[in-house]
C-alpha atoms as an extended CHARMM CRD file, in Angstrom:
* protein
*
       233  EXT
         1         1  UNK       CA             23.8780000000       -7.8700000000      -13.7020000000  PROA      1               0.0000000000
         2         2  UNK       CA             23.3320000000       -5.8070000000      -10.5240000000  PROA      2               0.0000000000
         3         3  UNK       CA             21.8660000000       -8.1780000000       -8.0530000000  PROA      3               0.0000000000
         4         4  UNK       CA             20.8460000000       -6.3290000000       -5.3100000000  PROA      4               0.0000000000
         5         5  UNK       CA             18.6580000000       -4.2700000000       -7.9060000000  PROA      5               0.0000000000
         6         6  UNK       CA             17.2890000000       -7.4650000000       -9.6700000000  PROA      6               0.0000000000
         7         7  UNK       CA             16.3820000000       -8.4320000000       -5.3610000000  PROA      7               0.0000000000
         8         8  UNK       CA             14.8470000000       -4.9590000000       -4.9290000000  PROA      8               0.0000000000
         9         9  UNK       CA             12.5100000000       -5.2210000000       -7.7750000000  PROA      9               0.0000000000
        10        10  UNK       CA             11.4140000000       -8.0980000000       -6.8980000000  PROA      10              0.0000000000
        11        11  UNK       CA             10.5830000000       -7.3500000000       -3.3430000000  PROA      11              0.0000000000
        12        12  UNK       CA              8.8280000000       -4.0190000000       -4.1780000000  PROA      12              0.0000000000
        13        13  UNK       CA              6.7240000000       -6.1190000000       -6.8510000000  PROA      13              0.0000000000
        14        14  UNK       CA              5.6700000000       -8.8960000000       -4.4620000000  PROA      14              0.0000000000
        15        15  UNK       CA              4.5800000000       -6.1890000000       -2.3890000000  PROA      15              0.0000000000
        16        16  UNK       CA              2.7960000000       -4.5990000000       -4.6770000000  PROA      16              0.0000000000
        17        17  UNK       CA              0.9650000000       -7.3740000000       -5.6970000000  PROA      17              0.0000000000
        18        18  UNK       CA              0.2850000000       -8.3690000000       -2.1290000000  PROA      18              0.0000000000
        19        19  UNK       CA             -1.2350000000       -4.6740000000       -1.9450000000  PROA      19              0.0000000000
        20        20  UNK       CA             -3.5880000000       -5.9400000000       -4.7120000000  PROA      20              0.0000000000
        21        21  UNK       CA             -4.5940000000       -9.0260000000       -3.0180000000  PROA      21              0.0000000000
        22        22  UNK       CA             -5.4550000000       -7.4210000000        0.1930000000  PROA      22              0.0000000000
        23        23  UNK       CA             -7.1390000000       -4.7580000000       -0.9680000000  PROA      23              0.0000000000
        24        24  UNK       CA             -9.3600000000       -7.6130000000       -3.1570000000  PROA      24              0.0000000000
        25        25  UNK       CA             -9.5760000000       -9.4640000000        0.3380000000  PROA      25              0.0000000000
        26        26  UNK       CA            -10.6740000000       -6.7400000000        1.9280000000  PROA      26              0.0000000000
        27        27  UNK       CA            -13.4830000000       -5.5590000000       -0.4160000000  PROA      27              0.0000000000
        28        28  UNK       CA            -14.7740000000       -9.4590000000       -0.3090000000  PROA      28              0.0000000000
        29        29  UNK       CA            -15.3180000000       -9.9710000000        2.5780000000  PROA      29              0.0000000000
        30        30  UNK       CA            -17.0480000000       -6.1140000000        3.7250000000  PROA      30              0.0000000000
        31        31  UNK       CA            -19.1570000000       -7.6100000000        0.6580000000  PROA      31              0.0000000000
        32        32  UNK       CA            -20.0790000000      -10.6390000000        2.4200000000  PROA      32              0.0000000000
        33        33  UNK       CA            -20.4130000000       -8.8430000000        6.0280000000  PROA      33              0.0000000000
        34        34  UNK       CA            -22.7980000000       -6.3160000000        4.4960000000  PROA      34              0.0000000000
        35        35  UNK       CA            -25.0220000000       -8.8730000000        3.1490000000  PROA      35              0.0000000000
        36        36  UNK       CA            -24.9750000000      -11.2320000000        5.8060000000  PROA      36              0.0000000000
        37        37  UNK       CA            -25.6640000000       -8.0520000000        8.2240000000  PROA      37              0.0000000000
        38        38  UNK       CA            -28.4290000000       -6.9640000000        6.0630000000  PROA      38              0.0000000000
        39        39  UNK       CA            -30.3270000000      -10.4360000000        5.7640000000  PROA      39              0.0000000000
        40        40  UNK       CA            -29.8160000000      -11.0070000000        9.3550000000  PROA      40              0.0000000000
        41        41  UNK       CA            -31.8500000000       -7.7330000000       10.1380000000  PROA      41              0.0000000000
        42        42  UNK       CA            -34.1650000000       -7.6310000000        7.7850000000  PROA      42              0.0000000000
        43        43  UNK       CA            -35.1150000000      -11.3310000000        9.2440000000  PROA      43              0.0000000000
        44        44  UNK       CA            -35.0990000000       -9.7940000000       12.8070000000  PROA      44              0.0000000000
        45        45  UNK       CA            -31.8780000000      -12.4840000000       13.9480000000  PROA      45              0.0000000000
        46        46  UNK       CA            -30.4350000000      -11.3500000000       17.2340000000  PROA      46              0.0000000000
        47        47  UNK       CA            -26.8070000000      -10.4620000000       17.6620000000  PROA      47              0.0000000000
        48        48  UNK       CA            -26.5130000000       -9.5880000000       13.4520000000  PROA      48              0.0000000000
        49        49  UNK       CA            -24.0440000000       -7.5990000000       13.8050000000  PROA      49              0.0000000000
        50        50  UNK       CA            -21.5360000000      -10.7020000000       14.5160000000  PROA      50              0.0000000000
        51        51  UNK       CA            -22.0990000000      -10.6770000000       10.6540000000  PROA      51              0.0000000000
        52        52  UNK       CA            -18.8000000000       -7.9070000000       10.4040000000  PROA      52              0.0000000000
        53        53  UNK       CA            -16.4350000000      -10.9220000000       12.3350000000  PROA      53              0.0000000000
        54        54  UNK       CA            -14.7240000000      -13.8860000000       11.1880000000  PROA      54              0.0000000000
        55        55  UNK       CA            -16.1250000000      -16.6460000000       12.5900000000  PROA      55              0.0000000000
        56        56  UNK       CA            -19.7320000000      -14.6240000000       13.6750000000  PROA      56              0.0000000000
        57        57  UNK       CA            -20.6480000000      -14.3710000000        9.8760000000  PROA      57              0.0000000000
        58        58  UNK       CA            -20.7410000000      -18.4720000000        9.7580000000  PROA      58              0.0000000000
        59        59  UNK       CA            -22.4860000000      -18.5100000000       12.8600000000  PROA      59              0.0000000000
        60        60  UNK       CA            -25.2700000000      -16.0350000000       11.5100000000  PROA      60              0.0000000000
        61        61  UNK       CA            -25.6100000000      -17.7860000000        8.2010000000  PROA      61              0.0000000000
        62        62  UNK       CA            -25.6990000000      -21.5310000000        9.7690000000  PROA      62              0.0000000000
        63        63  UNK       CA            -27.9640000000      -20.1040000000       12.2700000000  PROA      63              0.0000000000
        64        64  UNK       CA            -30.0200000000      -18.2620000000        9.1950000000  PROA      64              0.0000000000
        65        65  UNK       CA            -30.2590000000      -21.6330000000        7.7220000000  PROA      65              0.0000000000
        66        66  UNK       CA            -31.4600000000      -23.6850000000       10.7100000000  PROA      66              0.0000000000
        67        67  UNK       CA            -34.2640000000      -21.1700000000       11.4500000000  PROA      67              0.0000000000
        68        68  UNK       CA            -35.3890000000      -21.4670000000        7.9070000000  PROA      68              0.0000000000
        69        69  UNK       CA            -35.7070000000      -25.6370000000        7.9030000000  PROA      69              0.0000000000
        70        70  UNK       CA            -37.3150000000      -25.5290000000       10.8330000000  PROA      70              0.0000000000
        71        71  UNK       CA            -39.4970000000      -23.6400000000        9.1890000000  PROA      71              0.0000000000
        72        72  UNK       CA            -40.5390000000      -25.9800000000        6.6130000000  PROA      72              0.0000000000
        73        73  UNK       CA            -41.4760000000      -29.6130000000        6.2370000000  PROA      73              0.0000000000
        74        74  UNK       CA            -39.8730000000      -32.3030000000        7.4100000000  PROA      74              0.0000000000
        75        75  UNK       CA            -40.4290000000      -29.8450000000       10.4060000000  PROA      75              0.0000000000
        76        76  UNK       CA            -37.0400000000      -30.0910000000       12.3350000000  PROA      76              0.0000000000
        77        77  UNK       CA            -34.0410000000      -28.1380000000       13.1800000000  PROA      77              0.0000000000
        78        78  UNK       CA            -30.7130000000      -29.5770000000       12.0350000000  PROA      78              0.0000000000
        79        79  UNK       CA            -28.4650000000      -28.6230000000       14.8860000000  PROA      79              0.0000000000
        80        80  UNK       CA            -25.3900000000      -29.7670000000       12.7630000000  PROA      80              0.0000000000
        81        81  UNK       CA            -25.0580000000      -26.2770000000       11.4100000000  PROA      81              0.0000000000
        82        82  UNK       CA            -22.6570000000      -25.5500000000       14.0590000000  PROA      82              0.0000000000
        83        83  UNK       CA            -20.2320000000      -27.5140000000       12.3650000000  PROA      83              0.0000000000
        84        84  UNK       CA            -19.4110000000      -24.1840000000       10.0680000000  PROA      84              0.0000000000
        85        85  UNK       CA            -18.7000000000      -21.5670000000       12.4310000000  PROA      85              0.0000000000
        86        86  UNK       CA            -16.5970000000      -24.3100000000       14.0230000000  PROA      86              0.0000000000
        87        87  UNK       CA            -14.8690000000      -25.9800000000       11.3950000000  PROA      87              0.0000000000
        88        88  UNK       CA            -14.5180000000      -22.1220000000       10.2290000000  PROA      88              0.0000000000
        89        89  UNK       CA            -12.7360000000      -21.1330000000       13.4560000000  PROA      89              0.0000000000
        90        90  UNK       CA            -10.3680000000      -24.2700000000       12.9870000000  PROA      90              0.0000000000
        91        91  UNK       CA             -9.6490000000      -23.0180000000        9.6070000000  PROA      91              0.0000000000
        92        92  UNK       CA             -8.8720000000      -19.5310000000       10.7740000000  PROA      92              0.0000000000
        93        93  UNK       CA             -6.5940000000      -20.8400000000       13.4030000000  PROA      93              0.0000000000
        94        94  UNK       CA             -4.6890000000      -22.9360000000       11.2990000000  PROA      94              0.0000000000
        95        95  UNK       CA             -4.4300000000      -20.2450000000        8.5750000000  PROA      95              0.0000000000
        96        96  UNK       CA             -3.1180000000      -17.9560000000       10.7890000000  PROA      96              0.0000000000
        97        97  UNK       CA             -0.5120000000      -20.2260000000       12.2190000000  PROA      97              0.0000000000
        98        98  UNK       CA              0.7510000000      -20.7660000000        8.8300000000  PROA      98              0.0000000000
        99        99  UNK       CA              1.2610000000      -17.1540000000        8.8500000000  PROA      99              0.0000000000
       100       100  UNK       CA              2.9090000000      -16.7300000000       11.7390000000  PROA      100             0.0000000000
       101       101  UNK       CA              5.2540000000      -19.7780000000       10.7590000000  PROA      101             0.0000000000
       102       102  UNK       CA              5.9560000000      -17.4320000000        7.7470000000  PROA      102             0.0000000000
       103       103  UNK       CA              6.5240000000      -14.5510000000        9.2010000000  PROA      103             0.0000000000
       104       104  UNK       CA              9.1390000000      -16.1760000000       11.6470000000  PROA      104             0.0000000000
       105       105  UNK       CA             11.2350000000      -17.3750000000        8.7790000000  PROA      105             0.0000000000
       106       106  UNK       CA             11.4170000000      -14.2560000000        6.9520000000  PROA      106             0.0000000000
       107       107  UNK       CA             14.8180000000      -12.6950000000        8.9500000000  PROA      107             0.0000000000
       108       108  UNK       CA             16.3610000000      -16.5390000000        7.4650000000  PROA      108             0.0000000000
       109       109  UNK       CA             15.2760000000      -15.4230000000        4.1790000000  PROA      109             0.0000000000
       110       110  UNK       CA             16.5110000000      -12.2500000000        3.9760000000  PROA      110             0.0000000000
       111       111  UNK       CA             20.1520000000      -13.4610000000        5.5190000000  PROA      111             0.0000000000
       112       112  UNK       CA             19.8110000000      -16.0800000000        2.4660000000  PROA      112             0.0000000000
       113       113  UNK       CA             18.6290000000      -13.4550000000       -0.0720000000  PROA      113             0.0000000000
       114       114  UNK       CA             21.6170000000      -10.8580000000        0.8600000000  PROA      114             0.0000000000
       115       115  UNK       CA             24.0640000000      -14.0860000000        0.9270000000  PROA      115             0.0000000000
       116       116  UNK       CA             23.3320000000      -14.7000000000       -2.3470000000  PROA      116             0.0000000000
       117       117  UNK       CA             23.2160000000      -11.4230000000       -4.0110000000  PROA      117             0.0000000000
       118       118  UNK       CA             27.6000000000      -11.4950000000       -2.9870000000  PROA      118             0.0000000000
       119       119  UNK       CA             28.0990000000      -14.9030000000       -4.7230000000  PROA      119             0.0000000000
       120       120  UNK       CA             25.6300000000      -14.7850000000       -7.6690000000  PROA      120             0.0000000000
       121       121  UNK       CA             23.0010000000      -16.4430000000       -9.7770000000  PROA      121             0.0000000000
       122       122  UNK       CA             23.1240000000      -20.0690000000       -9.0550000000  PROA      122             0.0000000000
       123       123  UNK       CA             22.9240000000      -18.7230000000       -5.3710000000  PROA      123             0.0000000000
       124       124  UNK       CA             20.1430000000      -16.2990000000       -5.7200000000  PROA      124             0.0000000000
       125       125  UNK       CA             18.3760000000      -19.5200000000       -7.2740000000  PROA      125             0.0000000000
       126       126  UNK       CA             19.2260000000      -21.7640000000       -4.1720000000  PROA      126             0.0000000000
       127       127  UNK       CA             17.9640000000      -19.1950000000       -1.8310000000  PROA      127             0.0000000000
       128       128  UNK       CA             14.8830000000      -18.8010000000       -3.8300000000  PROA      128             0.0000000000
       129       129  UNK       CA             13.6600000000      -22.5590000000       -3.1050000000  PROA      129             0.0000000000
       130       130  UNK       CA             15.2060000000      -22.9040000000        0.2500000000  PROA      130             0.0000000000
       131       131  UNK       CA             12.3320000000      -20.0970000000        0.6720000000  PROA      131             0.0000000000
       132       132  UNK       CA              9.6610000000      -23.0540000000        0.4270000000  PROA      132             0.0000000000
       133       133  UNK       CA             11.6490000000      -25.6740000000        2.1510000000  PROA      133             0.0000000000
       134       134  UNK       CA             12.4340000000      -23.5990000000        5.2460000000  PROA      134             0.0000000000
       135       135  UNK       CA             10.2450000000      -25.0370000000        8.3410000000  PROA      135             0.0000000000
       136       136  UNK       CA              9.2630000000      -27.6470000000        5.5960000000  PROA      136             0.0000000000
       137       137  UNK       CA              7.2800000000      -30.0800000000        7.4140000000  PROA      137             0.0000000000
       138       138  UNK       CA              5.7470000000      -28.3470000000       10.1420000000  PROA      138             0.0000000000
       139       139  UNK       CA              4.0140000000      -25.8280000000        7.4830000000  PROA      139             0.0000000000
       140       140  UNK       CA              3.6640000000      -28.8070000000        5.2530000000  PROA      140             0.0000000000
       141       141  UNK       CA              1.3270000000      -30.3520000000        7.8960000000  PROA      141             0.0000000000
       142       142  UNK       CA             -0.2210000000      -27.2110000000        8.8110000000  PROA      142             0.0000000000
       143       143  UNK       CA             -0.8830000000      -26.1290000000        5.1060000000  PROA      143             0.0000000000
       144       144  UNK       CA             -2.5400000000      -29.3760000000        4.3340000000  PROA      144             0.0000000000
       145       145  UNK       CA             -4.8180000000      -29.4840000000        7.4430000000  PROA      145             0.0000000000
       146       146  UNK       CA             -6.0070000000      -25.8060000000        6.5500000000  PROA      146             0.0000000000
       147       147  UNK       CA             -6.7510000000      -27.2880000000        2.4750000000  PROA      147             0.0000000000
       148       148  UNK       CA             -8.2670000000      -30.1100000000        4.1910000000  PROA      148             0.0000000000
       149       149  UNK       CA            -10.7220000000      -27.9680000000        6.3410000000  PROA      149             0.0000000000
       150       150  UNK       CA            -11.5560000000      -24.7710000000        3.2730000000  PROA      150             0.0000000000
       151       151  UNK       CA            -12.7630000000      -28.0140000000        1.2920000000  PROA      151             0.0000000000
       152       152  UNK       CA            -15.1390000000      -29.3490000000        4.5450000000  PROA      152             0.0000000000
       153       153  UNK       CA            -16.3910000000      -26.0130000000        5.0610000000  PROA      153             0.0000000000
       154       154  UNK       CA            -16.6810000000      -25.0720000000        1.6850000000  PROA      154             0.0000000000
       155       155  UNK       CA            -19.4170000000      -28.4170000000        1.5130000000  PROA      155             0.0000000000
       156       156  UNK       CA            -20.7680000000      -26.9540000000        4.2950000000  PROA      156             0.0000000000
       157       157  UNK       CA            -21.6320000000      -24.0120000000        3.5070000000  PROA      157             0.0000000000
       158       158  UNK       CA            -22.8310000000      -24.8740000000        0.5510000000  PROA      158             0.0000000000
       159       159  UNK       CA            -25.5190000000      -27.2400000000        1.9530000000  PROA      159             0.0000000000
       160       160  UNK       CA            -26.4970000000      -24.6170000000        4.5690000000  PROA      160             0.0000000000
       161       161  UNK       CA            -26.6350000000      -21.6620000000        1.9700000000  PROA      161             0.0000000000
       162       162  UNK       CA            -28.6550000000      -23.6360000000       -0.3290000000  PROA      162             0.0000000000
       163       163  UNK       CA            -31.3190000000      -23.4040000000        2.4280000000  PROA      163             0.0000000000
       164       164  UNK       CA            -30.9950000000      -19.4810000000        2.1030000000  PROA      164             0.0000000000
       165       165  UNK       CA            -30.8590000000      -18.8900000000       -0.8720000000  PROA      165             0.0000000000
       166       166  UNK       CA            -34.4060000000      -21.2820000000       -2.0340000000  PROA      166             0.0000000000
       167       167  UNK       CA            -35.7490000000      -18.9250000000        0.5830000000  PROA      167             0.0000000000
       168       168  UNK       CA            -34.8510000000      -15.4930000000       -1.5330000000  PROA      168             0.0000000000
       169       169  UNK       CA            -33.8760000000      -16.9440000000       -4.9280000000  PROA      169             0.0000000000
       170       170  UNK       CA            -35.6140000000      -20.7640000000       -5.4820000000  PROA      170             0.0000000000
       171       171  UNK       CA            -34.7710000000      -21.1440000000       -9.0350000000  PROA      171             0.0000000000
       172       172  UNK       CA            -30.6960000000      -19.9830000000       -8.8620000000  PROA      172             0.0000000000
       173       173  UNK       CA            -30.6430000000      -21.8680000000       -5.3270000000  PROA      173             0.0000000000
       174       174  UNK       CA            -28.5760000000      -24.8480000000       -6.8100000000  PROA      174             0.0000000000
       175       175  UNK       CA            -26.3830000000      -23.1340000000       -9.0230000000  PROA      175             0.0000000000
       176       176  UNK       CA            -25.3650000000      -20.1980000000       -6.5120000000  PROA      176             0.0000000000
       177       177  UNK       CA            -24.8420000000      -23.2560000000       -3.9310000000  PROA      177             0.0000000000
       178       178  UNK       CA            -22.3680000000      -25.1300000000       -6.1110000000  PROA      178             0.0000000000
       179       179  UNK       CA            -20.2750000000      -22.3610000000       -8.1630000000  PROA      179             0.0000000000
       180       180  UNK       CA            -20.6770000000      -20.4360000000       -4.3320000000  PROA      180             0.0000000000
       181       181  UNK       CA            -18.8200000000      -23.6120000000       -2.5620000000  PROA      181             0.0000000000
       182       182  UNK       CA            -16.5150000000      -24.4500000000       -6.3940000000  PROA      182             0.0000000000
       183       183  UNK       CA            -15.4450000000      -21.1890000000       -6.8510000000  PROA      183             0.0000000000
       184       184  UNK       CA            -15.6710000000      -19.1490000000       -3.6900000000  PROA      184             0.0000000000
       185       185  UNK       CA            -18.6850000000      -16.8740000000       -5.1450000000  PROA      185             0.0000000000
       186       186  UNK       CA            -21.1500000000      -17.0600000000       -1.9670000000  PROA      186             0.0000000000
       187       187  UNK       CA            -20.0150000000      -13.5480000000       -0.5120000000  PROA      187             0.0000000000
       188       188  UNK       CA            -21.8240000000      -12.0380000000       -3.9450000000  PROA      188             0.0000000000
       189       189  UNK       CA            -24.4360000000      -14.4410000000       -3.6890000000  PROA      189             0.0000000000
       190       190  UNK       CA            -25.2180000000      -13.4730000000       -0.8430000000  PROA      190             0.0000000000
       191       191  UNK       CA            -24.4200000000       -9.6850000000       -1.2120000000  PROA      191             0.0000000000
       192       192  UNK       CA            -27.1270000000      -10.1860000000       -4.1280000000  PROA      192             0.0000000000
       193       193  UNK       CA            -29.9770000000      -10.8050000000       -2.3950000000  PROA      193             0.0000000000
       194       194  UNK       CA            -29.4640000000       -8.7130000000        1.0500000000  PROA      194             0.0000000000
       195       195  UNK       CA            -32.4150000000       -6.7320000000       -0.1670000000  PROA      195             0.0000000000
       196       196  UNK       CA            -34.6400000000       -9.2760000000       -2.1460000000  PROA      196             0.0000000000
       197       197  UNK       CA            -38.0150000000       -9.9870000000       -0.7200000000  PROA      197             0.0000000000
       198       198  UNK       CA            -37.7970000000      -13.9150000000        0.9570000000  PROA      198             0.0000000000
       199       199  UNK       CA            -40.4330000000      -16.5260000000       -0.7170000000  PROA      199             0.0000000000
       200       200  UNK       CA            -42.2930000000      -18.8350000000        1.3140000000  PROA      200             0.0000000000
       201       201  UNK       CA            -43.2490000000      -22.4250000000        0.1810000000  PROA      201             0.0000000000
       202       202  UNK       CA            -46.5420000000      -23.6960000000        0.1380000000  PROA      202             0.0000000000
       203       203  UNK       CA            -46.4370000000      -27.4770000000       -0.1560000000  PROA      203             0.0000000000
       204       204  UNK       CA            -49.5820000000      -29.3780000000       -1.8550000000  PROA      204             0.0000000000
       205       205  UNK       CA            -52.0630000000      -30.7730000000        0.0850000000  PROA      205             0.0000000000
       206       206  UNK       CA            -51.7120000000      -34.1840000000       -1.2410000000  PROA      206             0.0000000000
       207       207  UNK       CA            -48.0520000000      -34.1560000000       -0.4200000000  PROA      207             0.0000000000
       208       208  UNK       CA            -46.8750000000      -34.8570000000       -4.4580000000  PROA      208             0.0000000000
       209       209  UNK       CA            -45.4820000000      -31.9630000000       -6.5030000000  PROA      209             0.0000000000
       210       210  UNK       CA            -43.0250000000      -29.1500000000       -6.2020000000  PROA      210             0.0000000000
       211       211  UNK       CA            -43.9880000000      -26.1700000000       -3.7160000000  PROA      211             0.0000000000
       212       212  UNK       CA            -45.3220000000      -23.2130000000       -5.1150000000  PROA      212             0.0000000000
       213       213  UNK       CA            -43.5240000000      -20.0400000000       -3.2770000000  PROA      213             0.0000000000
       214       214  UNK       CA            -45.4570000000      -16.6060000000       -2.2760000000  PROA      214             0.0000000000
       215       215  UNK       CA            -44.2060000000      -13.7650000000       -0.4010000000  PROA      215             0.0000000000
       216       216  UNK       CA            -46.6540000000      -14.0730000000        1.7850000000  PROA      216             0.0000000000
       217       217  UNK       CA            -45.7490000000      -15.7820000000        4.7310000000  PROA      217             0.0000000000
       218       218  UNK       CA            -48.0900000000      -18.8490000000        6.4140000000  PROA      218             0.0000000000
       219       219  UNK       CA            -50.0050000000      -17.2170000000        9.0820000000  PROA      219             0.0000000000
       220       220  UNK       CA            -48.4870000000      -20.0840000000       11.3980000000  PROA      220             0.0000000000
       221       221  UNK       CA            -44.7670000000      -21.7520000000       11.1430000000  PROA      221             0.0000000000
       222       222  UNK       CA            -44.9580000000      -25.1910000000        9.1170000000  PROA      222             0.0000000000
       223       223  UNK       CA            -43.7170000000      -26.9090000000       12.9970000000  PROA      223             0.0000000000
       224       224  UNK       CA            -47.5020000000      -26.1660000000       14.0410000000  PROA      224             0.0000000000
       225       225  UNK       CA            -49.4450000000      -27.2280000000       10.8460000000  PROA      225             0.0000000000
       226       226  UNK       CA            -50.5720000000      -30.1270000000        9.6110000000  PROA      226             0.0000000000
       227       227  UNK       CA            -47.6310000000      -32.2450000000        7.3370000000  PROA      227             0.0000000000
       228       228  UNK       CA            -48.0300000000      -32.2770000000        3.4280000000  PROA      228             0.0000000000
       229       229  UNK       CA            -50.3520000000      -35.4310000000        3.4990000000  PROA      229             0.0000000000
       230       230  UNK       CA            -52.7550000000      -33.8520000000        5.9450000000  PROA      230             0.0000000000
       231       231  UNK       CA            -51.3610000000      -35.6670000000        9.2600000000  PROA      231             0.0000000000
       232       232  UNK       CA            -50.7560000000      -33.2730000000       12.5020000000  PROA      232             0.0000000000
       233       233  UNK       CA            -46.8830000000      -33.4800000000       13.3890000000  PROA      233             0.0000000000
């Protein structure tokens, strides 16, 4: 067996399925960028077009979703929305690390991978897994932190784009929130309804029962009328 050829192959196919993944990365997240961008203007946000960066989409979105609850009753802003652009920028940073951790082994790899292609098979197989055990704690620790933090903002998000999406789509607004933060689904979620026309809800007077949403807005923001069960805030 002709190792060197049996090496070859395999680097040209984990390139080409690294091709495949970025080009699937990059599709998501214009996706997610165009809908963010298009919510944010069609609401009149400043600064929307921090919707096409990294860490400026969460902040657009979290801000998105504090404008809307203070919008509606119980009539105040929760300022902990800033937690997701920040725990998001964590994320990035630690992502990127582990990256760059990568990317600094890969001249070991290759002497290991052309060491192994002169001796044979049992080789090629050791140099395979020393692949994943090279740097092995230090990108242990940093993969772990950066699993830890996609699951915190992945709650996050969830709870904040919940907020959105009652305000454009109340009766998918739980689903889209839970398979958006399970499966990683919110950039079509919210590429979905970029266009749709938002709902507002208009709570009953005696404070019991659902709201019933309209698309047309209150002539006043809920923060300067009078609560569900006729009090003044």
């Amino acid at each position: 067996m002709d190792y060197l050829s049996f090496l070859l192959g395999a680097v040209i196919g984990l390139l080409v399925f690294s091709l495949i993944v970025l080009g699937i990365s990059v599709t998501i997240y214009v996706l997610n960028a165009f809908g963010t961008y298009r919510l944010a203007k069609r609401r009149g946000m400043r600064y929307a077009w921090l919707s096409w960066l990294p860490v400026g989409n969460e902040y657009i979105l979290g801000k998105m979703s504090d404008d809307i609850a203070s919008e509606e009753p119980p009539y105040l802003r929760r300022s902990w929305w800033m937690t997701y652009p920040i725990l998001s920028g964590v994320y990035l940073l630690f992502a990127i690390t582990g990256s760059v951790l990568a990317l600094l082994a890969v001249p070991e790899y290759i002497v290991r991978i052309q060491d192994a292609a002169a001796y044979g098979t049992e080789e090629i197989l050791d140099a395979v897994f020393s692949i994943f055990s090279t740097g092995g704690i230090g990108m242990l620790i940093v993969s772990q932190l950066a699993n830890l933090l996609s699951i915190a903002v992945a709650i996050i998000g969830s709870i904040l784009l919940y907020r959105i999406y009652k305000r454009y789509m109340p009766n998918a607004a739980l689903p889209f929130a839970i398979c958006g933060g399970i499966f990683g689904l919110h950039w079509i979620f919210v590429f979905i309804i970029r266009n749709r026309q938002p709902l507002y809800p208009y709570y009953p007077q005696d404070g019991y029962g659902p709201p019933v949403y309209s698309t047309i807005p209150p002539r006043e923001t809920y923060s300067n009328q009078q609560t569900p069960d006729g009090r003044e805030r």
